[in-house]
C-alpha positions as CSV (number, residue, x, y, z in Angstrom):
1,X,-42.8,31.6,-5.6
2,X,-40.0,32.5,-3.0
3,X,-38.9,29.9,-0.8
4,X,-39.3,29.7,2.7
5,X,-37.0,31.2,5.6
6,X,-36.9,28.0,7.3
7,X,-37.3,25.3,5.1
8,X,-36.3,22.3,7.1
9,X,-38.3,23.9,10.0
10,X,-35.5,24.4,12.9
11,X,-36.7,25.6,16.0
12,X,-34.3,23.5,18.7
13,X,-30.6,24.7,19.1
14,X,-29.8,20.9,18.7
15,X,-31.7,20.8,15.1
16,X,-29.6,24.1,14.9
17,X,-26.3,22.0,15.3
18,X,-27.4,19.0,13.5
19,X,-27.9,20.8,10.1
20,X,-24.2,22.5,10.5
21,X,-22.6,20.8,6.8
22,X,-19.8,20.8,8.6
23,X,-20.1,19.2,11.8
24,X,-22.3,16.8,9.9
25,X,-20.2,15.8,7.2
26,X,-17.3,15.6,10.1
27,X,-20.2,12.9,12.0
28,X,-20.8,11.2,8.9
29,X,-17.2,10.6,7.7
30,X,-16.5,8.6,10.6
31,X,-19.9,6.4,9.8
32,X,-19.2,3.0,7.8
33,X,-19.6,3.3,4.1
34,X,-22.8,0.7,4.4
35,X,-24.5,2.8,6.8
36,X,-24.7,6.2,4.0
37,X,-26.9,4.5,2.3
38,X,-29.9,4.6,5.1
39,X,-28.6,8.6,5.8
40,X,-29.8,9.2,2.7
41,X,-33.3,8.5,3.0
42,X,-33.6,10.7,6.2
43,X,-34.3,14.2,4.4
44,X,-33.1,16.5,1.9
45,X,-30.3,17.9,3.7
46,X,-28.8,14.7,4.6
47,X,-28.7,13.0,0.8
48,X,-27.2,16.0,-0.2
49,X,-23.9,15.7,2.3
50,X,-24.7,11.7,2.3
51,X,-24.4,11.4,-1.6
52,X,-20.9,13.5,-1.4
53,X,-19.5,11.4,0.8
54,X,-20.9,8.2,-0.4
55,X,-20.1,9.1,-4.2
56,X,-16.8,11.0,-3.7
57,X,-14.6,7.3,-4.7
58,X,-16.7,4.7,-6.2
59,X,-14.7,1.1,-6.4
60,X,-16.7,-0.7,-9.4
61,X,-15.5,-4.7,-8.7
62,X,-17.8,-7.5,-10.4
63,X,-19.7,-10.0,-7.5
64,X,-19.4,-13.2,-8.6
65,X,-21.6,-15.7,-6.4
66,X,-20.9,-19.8,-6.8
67,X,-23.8,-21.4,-8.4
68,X,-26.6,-23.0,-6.3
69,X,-28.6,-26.6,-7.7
70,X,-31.2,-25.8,-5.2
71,X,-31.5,-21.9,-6.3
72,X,-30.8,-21.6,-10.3
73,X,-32.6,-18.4,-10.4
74,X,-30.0,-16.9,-7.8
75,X,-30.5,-13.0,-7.2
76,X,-27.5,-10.9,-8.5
77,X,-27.6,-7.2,-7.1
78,X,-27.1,-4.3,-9.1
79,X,-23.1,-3.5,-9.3
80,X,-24.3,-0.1,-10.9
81,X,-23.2,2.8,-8.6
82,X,-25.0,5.6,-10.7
83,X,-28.5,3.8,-11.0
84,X,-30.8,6.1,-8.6
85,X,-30.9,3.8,-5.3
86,X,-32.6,6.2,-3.6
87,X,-36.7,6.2,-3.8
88,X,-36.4,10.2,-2.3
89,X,-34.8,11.0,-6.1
90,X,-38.3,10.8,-7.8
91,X,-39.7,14.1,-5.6
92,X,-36.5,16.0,-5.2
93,X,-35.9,18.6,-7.9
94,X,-33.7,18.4,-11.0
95,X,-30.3,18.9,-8.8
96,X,-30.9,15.9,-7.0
97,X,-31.3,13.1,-10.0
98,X,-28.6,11.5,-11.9
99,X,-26.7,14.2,-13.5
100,X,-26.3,15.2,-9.7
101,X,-25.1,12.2,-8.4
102,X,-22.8,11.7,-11.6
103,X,-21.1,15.4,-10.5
104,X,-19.7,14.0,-7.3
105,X,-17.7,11.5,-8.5
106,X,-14.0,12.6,-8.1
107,X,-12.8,8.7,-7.9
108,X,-13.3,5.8,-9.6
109,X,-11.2,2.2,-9.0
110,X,-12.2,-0.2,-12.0
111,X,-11.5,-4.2,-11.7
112,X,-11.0,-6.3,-14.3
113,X,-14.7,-7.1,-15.9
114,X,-16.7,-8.8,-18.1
115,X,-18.0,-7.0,-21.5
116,X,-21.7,-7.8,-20.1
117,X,-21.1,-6.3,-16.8
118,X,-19.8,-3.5,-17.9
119,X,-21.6,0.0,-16.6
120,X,-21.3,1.3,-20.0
121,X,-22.2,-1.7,-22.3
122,X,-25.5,-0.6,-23.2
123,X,-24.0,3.3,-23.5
124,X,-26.4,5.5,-21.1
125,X,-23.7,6.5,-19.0
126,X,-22.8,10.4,-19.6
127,X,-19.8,11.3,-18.8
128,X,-18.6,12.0,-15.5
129,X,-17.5,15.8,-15.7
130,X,-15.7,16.3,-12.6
131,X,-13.6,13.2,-12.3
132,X,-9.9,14.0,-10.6
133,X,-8.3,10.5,-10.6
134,X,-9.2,6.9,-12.3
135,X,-7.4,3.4,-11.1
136,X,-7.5,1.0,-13.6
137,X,-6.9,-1.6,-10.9
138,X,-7.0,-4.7,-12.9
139,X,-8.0,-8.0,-11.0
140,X,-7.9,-11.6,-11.8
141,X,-8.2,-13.0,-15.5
142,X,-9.5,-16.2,-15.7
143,X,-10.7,-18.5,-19.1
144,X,-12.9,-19.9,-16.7
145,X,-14.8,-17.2,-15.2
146,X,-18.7,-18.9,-14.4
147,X,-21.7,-17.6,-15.2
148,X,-25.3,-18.9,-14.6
149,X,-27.4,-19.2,-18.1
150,X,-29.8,-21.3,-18.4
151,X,-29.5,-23.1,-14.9
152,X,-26.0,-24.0,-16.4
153,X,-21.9,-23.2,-15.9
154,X,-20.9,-21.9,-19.0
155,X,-17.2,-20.8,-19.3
156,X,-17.0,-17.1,-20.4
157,X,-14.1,-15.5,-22.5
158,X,-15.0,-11.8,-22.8
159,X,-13.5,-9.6,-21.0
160,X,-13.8,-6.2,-21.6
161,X,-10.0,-5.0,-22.0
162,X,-9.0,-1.4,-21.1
163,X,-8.5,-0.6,-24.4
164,X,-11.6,-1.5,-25.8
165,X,-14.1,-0.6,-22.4
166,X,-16.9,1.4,-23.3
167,X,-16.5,2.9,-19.9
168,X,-13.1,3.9,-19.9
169,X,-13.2,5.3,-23.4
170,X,-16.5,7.2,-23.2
171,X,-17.0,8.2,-19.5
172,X,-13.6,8.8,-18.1
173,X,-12.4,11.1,-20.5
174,X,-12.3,14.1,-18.6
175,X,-10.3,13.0,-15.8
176,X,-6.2,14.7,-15.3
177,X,-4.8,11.8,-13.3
178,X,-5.0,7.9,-14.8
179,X,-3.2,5.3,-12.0
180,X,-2.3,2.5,-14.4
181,X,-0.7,-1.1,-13.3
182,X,0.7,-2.2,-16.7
183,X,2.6,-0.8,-19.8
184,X,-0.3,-0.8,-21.9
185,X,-1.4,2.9,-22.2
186,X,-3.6,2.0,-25.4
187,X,-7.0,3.1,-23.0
188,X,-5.3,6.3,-22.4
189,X,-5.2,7.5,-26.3
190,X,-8.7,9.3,-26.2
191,X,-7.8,11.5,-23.1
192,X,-7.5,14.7,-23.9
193,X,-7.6,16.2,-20.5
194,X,-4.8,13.8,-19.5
195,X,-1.9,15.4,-17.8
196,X,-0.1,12.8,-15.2
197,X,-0.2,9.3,-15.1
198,X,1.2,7.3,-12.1
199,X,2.7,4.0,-13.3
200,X,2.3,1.5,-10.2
201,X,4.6,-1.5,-11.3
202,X,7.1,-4.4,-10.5
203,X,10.5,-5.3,-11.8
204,X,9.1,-8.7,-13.5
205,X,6.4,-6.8,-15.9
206,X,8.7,-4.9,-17.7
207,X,8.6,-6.1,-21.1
208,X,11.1,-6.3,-23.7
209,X,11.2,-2.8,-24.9
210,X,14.2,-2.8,-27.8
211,X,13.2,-1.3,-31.0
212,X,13.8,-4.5,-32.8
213,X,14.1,-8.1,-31.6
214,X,17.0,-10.9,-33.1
215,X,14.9,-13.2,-34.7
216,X,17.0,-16.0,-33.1
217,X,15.6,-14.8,-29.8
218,X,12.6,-15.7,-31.2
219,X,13.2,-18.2,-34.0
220,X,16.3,-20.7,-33.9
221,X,18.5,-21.0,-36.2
222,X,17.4,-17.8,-38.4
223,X,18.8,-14.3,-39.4
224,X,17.5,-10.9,-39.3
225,X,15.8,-8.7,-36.9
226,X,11.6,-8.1,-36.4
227,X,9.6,-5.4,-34.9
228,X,8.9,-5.1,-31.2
229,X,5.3,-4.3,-31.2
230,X,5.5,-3.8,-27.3
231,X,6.3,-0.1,-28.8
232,X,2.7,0.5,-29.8
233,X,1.1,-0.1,-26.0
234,X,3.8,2.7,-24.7
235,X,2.4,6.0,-26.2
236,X,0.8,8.5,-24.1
237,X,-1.8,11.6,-25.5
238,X,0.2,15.2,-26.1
239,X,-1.4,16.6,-23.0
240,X,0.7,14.1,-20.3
241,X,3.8,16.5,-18.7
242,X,4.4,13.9,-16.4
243,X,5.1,10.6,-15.1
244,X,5.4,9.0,-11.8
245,X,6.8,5.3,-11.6
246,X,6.2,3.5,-8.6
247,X,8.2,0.2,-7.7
248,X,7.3,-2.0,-5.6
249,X,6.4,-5.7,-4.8
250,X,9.6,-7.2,-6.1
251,X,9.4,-10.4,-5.2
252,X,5.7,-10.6,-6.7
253,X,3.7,-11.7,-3.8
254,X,1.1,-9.0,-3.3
255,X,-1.9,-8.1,-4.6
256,X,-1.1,-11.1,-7.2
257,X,-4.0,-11.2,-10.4
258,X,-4.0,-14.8,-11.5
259,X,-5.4,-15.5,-14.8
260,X,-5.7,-19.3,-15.6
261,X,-4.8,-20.5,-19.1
262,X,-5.3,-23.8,-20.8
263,X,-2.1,-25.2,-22.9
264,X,-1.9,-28.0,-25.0
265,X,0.6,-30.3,-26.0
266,X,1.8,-30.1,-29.3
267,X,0.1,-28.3,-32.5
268,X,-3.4,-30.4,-31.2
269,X,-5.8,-29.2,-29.0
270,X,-8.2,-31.6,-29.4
271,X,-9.0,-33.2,-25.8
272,X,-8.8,-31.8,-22.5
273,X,-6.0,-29.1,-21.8
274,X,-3.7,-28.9,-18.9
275,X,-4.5,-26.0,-17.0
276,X,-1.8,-23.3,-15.6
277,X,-1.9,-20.2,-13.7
278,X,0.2,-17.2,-14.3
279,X,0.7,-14.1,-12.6
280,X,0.4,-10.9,-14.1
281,X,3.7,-10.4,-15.4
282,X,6.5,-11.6,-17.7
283,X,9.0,-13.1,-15.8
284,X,6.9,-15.7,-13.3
285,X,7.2,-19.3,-13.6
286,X,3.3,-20.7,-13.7
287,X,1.8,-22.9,-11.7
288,X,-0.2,-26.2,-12.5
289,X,-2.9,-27.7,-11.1
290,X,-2.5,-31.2,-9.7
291,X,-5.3,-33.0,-8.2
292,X,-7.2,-29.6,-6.6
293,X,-3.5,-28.2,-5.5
294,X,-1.2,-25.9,-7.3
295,X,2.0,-27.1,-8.0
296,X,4.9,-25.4,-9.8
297,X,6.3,-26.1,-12.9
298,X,9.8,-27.5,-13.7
299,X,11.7,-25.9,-15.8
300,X,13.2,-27.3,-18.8
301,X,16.6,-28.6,-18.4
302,X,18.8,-26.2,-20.6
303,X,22.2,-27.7,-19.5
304,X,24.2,-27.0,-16.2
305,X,24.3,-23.7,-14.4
306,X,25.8,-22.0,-11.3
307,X,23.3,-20.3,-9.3
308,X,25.7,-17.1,-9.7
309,X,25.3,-17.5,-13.6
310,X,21.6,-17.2,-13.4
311,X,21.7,-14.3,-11.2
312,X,23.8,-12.7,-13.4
313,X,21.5,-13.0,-16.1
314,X,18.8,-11.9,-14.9
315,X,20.4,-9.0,-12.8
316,X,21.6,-8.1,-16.9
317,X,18.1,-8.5,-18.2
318,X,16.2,-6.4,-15.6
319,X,19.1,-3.7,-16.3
320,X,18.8,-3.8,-19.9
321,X,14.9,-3.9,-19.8
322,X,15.1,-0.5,-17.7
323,X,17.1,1.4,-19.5
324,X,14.9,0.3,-22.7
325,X,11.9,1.6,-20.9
326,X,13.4,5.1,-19.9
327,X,14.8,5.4,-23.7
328,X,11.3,4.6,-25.1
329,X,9.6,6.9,-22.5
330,X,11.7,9.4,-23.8
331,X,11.2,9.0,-27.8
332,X,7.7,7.9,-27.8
333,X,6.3,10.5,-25.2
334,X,6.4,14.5,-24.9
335,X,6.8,13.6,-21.0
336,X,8.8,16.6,-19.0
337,X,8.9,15.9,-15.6
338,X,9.8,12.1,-14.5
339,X,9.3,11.2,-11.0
340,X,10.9,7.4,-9.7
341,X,9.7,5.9,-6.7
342,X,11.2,3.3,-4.1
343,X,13.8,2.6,-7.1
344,X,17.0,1.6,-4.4
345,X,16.1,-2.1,-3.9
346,X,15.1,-2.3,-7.7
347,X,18.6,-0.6,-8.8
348,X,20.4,-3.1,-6.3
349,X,18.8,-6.0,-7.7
350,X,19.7,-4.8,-11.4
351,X,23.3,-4.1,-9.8
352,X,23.7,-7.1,-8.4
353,X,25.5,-9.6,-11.0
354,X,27.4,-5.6,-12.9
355,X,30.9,-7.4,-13.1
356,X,32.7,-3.0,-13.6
357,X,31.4,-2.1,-10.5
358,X,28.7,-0.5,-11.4
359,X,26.6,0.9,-8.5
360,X,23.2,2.5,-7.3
361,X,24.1,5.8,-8.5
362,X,25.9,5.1,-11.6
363,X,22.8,2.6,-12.5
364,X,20.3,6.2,-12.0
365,X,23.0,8.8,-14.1
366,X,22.6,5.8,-17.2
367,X,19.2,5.9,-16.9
368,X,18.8,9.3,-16.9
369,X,21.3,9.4,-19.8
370,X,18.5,6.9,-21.8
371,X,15.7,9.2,-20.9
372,X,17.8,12.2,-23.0
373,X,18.5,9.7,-25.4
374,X,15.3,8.7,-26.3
375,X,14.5,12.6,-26.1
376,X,16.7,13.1,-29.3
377,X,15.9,10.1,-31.0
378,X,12.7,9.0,-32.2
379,X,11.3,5.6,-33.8
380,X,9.4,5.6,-36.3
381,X,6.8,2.7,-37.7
382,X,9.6,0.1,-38.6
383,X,11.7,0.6,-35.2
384,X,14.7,2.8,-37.1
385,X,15.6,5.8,-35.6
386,X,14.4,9.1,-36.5
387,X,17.4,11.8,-35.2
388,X,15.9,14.8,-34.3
389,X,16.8,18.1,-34.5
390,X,18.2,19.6,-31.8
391,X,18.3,23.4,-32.6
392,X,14.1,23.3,-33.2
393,X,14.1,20.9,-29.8
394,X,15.5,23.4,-27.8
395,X,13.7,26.3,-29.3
396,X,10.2,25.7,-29.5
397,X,9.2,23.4,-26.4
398,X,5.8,22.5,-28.0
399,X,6.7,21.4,-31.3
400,X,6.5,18.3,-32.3
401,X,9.6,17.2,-31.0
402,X,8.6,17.3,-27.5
403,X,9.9,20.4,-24.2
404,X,13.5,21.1,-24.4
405,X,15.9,19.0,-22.9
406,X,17.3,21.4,-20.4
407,X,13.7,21.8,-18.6
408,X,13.4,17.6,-18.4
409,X,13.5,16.7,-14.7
410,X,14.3,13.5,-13.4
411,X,13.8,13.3,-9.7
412,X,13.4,10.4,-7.3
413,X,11.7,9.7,-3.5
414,X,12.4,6.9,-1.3
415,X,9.9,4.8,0.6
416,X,10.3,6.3,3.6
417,X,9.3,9.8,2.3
418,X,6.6,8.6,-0.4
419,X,4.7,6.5,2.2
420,X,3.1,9.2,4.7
421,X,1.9,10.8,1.2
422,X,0.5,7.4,-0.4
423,X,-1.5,6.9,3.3
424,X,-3.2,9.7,3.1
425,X,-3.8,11.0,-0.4
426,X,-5.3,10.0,-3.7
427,X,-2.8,6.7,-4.5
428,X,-4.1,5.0,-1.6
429,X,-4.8,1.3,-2.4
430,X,-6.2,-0.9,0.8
431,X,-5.3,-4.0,-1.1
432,X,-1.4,-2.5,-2.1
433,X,-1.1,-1.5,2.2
434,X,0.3,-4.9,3.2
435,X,3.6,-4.6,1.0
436,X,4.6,-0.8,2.1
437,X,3.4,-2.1,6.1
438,X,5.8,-5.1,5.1
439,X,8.8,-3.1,4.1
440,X,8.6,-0.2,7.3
441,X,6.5,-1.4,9.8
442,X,6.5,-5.6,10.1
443,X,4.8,-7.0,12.7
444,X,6.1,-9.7,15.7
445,X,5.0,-12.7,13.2
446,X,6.9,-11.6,10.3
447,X,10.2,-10.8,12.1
448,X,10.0,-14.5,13.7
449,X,9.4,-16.2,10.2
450,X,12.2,-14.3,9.5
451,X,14.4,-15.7,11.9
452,X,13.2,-19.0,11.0
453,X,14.2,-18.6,7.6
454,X,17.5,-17.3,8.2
455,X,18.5,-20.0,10.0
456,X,17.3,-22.8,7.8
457,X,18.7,-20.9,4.8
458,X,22.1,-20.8,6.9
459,X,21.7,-25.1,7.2
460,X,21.0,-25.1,4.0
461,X,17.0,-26.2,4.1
462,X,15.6,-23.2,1.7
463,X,16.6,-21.4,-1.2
464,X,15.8,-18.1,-0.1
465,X,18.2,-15.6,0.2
466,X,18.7,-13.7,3.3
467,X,18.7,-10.0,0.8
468,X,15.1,-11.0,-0.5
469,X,13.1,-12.4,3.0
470,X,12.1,-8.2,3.6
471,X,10.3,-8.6,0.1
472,X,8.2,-11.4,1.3
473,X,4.7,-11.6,2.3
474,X,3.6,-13.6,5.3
475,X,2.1,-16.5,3.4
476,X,5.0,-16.4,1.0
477,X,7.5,-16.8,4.1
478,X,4.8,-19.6,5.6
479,X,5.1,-21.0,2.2
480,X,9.1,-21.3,2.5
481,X,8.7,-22.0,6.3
482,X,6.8,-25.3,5.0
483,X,8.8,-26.5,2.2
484,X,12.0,-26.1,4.2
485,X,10.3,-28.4,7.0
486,X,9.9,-30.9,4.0
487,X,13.1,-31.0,2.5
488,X,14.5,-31.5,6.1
489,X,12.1,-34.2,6.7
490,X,12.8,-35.9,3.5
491,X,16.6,-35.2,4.0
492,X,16.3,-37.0,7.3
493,X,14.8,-39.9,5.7
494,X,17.7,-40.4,3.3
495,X,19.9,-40.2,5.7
496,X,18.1,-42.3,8.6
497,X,17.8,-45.4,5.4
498,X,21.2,-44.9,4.3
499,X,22.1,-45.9,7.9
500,X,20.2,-49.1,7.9
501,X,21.8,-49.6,4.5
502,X,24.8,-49.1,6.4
503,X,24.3,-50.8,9.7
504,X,22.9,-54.1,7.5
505,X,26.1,-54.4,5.6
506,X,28.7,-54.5,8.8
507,X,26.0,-56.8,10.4
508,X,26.9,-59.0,7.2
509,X,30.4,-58.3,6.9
510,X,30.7,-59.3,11.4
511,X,29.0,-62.4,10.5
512,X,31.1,-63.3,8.1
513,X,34.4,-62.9,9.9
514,X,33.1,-64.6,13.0
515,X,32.1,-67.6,11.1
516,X,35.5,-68.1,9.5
């Protein structure tokens, strides 16, 4: 049977127009994303340029609704972007039904989940075969993430880890490009297709990569040295030739993924537990939760200590914990083409406390020098060091001992050039745009806050420094704004009932005198 000329029936120059793909997708880019959903119910024609558009970069981020006495049985839509939402699917032919819609997916941005609301839990998701580029975005963690059951809250503990998500590991296989946001690359083992991953991370998640750890660092008053098993999470398939590393948020206060954890006192945990939230990092003091408002923590008293002597520390630990991560990257990975990203204000803070001078540019030559390092050495199971050989590395580039040394490049892009590039391409992360607007383009608000808080950190009302206000966020610099208008209040206090004290005392001491 041979089709029609004139299928869709086009007798007007306006229908003529109308059914241009390109003009229409150009019409229909500029729609809402809500508003594809009703295009593609209008014809043929239209859910196929609709569905490209509306399935081109899928964000898959769990609903959760607060519970309702009046409504137990609450509606919960469908979070499953490949079930076939469209009624027109069950008469179009086979191009049009899932397989179809699975095709056009070329981006997916996954949030942290449960293992029941996973899209893959039950396992009738194929796998997407023409997938460029998946964000494992992460999102909050929390021990008490609600769920309705039974008309009840029940507190939930499974979430489905990277690692272990049936979605990750079974659909996602295919794609080239993995944006990650922690040093765990344990989900991207089973890649085989894998050939750059983008490493999207601050200064306070770096773990402690050494090889081995003192056992005094972690036991007092013992000898002898343990295995780092931070090693196992940084290993990356044979097929990755390179890696980008992104720095940015260095104070920590964007795009911050809480996860709440209960603590008890002591060995017990009978009772209730005292509930903290941490950030997603390392380094972060937690907060605690006092009477519906979060409060932080105080830390333990560990003896007296210049400011200067605790920058100095941790300027020496963030130093140490980079070069650790370049040496590792180097031994652990076949990696042949490094790429560094907004690394100046990372270096500086690294720098800061170097007591030989060390600079910005020295700081990059040593890391590079790890990266080579690492190259030539490799750990094996224990954490000793496997010397490899240098002749059969700089022959044969894909041996076993990863390219040769000589065709390693290390190169590195400031914000100002990697910007215009993350606005428009495939890193772009809507909830990640406040920090780079922040850093190049702040607003009237932000530049008065920071007025403000240069001049109550010059009287002596904050603790901020001057360096770090250009990491901030607005509610962070509110935040300091506030607690600065405290301590001046409270200071004020002092000093308003010390007078009294004061003014009391000569009233006694006048009264005294006049009546002798």
């Amino acid at each position: 049977m041979s089709l029609p000329l004139n299928p869709y029936r086009i007798t007007t120059p306006s229908q003529r127009v109308a059914f241009t793909s390109d003009i229409l997708i150009h019409i229909l880019r500029l729609l809402p994303r809500t508003s594809l959903f009703a295009t593609l119910l209008t014809n043929r024609f239209f859910y196929a340029i609709s569905a490209e558009l509306l399935y081109d970069r899928i964000t898959i981020k769990p609903k959760h609704h607060k519970y309702d006495k009046q409504h137990r049985h609450k509606y919960r839509p469908n979070n499953n972007p490949f079930v076939e939402i469209s009624p027109f699917t069950r008469f179009l032919s086979q191009e049009y039904t899932k397989p179809f819609l699975l095709s056009l997916v070329h981006r997916i941005d996954l949030h942290t989940h449960k293992q029941q609301e996973c899209l893959n839990y039950r396992g009738y998701v194929k796998p997407l075969p023409d997938l460029r580029v998946l964000h494992i975005a992460g999102g909050e963690r929390k021990y008490e993430y609600k769920d309705e059951e039974y008309g009840h809250l029940t507190e939930r503990f499974e979430f489905c880890h990277p690692s272990n998500c049936p979605f990750i590991t079974r659909v996602c296989t295919s794609t080239p490009t993995v944006i990650i946001r922690e040093l765990d690359f344990k989900s991207l083992m089973g890649m085989e297709h894998l050939e750059e991953v983008i490493l999207r991370i601050r200064p306070c998640q770096l773990p402690d990569s050494r090889p081995t750890i003192p056992t005094s660092e972690l036991y007092p008053y013992s000898d002898g040295d343990c295995k780092n098993y931070n090693l196992d999470r940084i290993k990356l398939p044979r097929s990755v030739s390179k890696i980008k590393i992104v720095w940015w948020d260095e104070k920590h206060c964007f795009r911050i993924d809480w996860k709440f954890v209960k603590e008890y006192p002591g060995h017990c945990t009978r009772g209730p537990g005292e509930k903290r939230m941490y950030k997603d990092c390392v380094s972060c003091d937690p907060l605690r939760e006092i009477s519906g408002e979060l409060v932080p923590i105080p830390r333990v008293y560990t003896g007296f200590r210049t400011y200067e002597e605790e920058e100095k520390e941790r300027s020496s630990t963030l130093r140490r914990r980079i070069k650790d991560l370049m040496r590792v990257l180097g031994s652990q990975t076949d990696v042949g083409v490094l790429e560094m990203v907004n690394l100046d204000r990372t270096a500086q803070m690294a720098v800061r406390g170097a007591t030989r001078g060390l600079t910005v540019e020295r700081f990059r030559v040593d890391l590079e020098t790890a990266f080579r390092e690492g190259r030539r050495c490799r750990f094996d199971s224990n954490g000793e060091n496997k010397i490899v050989d240098e002749e059969n590395s700089n022959t044969n580039s894909n041996s076993s001992n990863g390219p040769n040394l000589d065709h390693i490049k290390i190169s590195y892009r400031s914000i100002n050039d990697y910007y215009p590039s993350f606005r428009r391409g495939m890193e772009y992360d809507s909830a990640e745009e406040e920090y780079w607007r922040t850093r190049l383009y702040p607003s009237e608000e932000i530049f008065q806050l920071r007025a403000e808080l240069e001049v109550m950190i010059s009287e002596g009302d904050s603790t901020a420094r001057k360096e770090d206000l250009e990491f901030y966020s607005v509610k962070q610099m509110r935040e300091e704004v506030r607690a600065a208008e405290r301590w001046k209040e409270r200071r004020s206090a002092q000093m308003n009932r010390k007078v009294r004290i004061c003014g009391r005392s000569m009233g006694i001491v006048s009264r005294n005198s006049v009546g002798r």
